[in-house]
NUDO-592242 format. One line per field, with one value per residue: residue number from 1; residue in one letter; z, y, x negated of N, C-alpha, C in turn. Coordinates in pm, whole numbers, plus 32768, in hexadecimal, padded with zeros to 4 digits. Layout:
BEGIN
tido: (NUM | ...)
rogu: (A | ...)
n.up: (Z | ...)
n.north: (Y | ...)
n.east: (X | ...)
ca.up: (Z | ...)
ca.north: (Y | ...)
ca.east: (X | ...)
c.up: (Z | ...)
c.north: (Y | ...)
c.east: (X | ...)
% end
This chain:
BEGIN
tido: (1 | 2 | 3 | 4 | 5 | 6 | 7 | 8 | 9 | 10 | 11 | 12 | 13 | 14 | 15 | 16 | 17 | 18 | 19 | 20 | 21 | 22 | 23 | 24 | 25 | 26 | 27 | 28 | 29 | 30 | 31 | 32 | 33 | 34 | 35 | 36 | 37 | 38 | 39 | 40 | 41 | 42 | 43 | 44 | 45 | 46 | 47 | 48 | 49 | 50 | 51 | 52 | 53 | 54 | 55 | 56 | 57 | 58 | 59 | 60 | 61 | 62 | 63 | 64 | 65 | 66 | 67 | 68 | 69 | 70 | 71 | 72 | 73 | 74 | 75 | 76 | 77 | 78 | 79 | 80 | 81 | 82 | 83 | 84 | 85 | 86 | 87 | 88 | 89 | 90 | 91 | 92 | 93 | 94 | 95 | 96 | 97 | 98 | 99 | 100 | 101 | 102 | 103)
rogu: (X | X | X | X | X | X | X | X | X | X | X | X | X | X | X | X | X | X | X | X | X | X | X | X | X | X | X | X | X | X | X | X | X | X | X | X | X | X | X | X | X | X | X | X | X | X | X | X | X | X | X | X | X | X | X | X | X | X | X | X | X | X | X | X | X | X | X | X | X | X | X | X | X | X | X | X | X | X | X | X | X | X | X | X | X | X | X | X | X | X | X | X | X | X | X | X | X | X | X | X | X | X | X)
n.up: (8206 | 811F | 8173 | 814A | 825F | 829D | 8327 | 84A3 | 8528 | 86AA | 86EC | 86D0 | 86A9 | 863A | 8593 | 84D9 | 83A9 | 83BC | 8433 | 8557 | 84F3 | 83B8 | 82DF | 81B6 | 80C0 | 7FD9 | 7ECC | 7E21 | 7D9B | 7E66 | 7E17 | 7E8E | 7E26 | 7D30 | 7CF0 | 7CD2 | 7D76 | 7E88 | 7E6D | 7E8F | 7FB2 | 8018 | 7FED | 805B | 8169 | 8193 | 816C | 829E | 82BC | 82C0 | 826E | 81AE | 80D7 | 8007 | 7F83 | 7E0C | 7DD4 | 7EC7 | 7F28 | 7FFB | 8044 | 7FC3 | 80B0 | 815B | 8104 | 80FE | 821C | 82AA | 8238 | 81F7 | 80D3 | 7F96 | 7ED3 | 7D90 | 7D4E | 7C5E | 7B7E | 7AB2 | 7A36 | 7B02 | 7BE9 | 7C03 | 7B4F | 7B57 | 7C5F | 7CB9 | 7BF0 | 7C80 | 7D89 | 7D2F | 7CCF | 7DA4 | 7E32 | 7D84 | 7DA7 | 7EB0 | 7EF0 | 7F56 | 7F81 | 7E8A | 7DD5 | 7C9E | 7C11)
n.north: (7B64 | 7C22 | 7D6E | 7EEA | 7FA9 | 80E2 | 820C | 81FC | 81FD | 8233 | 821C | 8129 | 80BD | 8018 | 8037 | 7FB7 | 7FE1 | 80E9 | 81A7 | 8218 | 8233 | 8279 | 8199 | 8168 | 8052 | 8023 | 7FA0 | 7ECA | 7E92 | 7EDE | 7F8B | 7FFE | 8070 | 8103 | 821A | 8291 | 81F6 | 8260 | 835E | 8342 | 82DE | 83B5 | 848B | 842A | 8406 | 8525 | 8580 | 8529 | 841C | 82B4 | 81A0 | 804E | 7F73 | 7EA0 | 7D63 | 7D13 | 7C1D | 7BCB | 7C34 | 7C2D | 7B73 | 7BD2 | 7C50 | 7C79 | 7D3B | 7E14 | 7E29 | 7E80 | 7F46 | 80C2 | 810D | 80E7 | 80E3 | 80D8 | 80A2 | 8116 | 80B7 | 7FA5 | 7E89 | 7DB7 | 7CBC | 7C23 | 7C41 | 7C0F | 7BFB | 7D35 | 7D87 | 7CF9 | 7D59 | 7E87 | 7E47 | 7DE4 | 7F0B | 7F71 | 7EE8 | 7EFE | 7FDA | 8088 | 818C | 81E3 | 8220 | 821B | 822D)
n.east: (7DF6 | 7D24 | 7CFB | 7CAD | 7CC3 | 7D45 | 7D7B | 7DC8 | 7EFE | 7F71 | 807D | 8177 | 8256 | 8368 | 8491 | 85A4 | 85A2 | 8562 | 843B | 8362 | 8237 | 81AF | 8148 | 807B | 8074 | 7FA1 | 7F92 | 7E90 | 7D3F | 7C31 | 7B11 | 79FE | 793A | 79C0 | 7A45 | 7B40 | 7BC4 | 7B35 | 7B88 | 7C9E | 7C9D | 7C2F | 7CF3 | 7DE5 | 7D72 | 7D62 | 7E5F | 7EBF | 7F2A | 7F6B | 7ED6 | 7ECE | 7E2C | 7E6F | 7E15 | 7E1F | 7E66 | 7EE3 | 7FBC | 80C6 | 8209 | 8338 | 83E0 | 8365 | 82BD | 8360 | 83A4 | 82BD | 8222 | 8269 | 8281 | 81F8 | 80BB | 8057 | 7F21 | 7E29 | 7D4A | 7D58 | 7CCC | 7DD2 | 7D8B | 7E39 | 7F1E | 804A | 8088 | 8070 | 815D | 8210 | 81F4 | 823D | 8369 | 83C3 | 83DA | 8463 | 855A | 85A4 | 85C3 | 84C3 | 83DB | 8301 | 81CC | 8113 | 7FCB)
ca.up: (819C | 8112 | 814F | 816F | 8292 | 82B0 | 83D4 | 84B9 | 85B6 | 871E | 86E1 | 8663 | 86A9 | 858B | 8595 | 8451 | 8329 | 83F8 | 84CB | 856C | 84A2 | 8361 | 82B2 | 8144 | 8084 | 7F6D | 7E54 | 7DBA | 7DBC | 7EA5 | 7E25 | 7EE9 | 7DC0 | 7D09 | 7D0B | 7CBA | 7E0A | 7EDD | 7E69 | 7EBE | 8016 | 804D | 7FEE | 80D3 | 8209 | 8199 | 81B7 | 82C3 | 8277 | 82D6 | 81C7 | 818A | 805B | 7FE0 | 7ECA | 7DA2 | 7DFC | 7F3E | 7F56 | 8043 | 7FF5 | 7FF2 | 8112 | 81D1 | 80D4 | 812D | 828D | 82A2 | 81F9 | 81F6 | 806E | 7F7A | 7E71 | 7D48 | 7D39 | 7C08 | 7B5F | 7AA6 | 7A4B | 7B79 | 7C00 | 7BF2 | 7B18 | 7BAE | 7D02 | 7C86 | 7BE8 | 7D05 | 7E07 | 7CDC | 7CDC | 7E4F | 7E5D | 7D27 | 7DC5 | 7F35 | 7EFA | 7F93 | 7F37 | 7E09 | 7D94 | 7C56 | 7BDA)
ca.north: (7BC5 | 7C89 | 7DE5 | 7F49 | 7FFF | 8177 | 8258 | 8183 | 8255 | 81ED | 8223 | 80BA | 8095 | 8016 | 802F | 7F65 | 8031 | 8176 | 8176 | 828A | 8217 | 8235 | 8110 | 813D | 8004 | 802E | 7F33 | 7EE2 | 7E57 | 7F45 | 7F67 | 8077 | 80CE | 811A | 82B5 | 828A | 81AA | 8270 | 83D3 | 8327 | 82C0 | 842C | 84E9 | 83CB | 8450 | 85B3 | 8599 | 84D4 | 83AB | 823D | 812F | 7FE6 | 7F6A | 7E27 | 7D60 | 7D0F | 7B75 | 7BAE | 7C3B | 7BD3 | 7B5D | 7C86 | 7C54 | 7CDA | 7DE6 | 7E63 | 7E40 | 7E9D | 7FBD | 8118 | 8122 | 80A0 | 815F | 8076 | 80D7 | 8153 | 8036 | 7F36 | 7E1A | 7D95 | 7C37 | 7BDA | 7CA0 | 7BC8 | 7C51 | 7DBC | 7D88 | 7CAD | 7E26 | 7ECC | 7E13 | 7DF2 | 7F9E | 7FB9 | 7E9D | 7F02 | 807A | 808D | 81B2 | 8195 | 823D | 81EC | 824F)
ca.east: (7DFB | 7CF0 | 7D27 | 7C58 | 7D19 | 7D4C | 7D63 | 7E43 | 7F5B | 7F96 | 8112 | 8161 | 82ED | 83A9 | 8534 | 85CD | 856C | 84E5 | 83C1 | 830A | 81B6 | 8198 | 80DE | 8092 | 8047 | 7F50 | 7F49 | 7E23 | 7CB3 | 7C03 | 7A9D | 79D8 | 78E1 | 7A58 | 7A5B | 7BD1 | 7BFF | 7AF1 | 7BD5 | 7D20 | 7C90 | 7C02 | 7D55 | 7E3E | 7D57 | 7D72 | 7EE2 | 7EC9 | 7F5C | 7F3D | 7F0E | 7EA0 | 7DFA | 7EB4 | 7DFE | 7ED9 | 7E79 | 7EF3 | 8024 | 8114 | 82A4 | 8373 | 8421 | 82BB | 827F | 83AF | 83B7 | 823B | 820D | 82B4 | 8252 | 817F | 805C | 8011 | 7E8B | 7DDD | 7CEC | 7D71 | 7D5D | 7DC4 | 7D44 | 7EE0 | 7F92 | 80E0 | 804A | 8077 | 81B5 | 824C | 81E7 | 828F | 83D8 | 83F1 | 83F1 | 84EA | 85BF | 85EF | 85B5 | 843E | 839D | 82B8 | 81A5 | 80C0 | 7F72)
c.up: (81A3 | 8129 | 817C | 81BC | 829D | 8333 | 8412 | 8526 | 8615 | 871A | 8648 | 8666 | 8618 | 85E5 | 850A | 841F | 836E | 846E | 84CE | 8537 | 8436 | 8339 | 820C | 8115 | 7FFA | 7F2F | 7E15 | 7E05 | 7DE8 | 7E97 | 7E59 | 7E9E | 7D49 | 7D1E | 7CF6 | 7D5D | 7E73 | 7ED6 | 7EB1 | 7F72 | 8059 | 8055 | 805E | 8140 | 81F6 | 81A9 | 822F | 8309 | 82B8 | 8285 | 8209 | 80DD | 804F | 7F52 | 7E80 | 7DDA | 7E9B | 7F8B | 7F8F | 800D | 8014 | 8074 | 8175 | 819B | 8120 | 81B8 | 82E5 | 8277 | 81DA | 8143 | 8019 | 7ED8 | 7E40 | 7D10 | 7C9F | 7BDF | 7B33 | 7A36 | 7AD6 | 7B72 | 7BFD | 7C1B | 7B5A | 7C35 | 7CF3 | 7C70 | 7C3A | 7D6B | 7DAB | 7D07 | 7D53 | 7E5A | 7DF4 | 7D7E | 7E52 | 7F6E | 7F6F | 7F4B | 7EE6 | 7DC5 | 7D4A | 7C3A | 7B7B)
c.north: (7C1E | 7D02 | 7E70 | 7F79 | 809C | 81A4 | 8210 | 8213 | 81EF | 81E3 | 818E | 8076 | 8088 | 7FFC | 802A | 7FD6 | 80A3 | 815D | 81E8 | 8283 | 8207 | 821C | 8121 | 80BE | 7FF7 | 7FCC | 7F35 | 7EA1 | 7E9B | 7EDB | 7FE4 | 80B7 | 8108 | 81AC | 82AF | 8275 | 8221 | 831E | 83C5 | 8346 | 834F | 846C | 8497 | 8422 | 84C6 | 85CE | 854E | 8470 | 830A | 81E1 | 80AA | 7FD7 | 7ED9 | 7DDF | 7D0F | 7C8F | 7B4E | 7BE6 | 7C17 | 7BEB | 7BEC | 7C9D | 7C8F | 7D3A | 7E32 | 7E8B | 7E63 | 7EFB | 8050 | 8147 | 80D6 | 8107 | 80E4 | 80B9 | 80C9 | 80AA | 7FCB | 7EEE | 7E05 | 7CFA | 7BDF | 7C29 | 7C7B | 7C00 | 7CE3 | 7DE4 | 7D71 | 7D1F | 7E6C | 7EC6 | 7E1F | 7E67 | 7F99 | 7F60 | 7EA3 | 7F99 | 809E | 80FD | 8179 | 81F8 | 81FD | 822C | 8235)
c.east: (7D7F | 7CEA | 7CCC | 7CB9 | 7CFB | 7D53 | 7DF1 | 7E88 | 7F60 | 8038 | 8144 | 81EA | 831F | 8415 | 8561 | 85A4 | 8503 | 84BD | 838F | 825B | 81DF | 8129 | 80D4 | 8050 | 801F | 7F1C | 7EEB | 7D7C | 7C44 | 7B79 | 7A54 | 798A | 796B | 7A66 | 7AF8 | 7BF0 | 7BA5 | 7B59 | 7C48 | 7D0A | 7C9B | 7C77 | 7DC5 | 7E16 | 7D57 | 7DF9 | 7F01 | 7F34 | 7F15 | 7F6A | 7EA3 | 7E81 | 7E30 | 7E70 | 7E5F | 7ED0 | 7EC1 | 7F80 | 80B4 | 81D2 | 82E5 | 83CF | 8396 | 82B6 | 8301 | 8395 | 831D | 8214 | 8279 | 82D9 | 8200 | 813B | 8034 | 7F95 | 7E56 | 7D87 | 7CF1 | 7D09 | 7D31 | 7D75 | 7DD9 | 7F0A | 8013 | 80E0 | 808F | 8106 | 8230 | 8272 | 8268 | 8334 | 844C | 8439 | 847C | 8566 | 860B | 85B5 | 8549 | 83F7 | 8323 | 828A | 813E | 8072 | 7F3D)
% end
């Protein structure tokens, strides 16, 4: 998987649903000349926050998002590279109550 990582924690226990790390997973086609994506990145580490950047072609079955991520931020910038990608993240969060924010 492609992915831009964020500031990572040493605290990396997961216990089913809650884990002492959280992981956000950020949909979307992280381009670095992207002032949208390069803002997101900046405000994540100002709260600091640990994310991944997920691109839409690459997102994994939902049984990982879930169990992989504390969350997920559908990133600013479309179109995506697979829209189904996007939607698929989407679905996952509405369907097994994953937080879910959009931009």
């Amino acid at each position: 998987m492609n992915r831009q990582i964020g500031r990572a924690s040493s605290a990396d226990r997961v216990s089913g649903r809650y884990c002492l790390r959280v992981l956000i997973g950020v949909i979307g086609d992280y381009a670095p000349g992207n002032r949208t994506h390069a803002t997101l990145n900046d405000s994540l580490g100002h709260a600091g926050a640990s994310w991944e950047w997920v691109a839409t072609d690459q997102v994994p079955p939902a049984f990982d998002l879930e169990r992989r991520y504390s969350g997920l931020w559908i990133a600013p910038a479309s179109p995506y590279r697979s829209m189904s990608g996007a939607l698929s993240a989407i679905s996952t969060a509405r369907e097994r109550g994953l937080p879910l924010v959009g931009t």
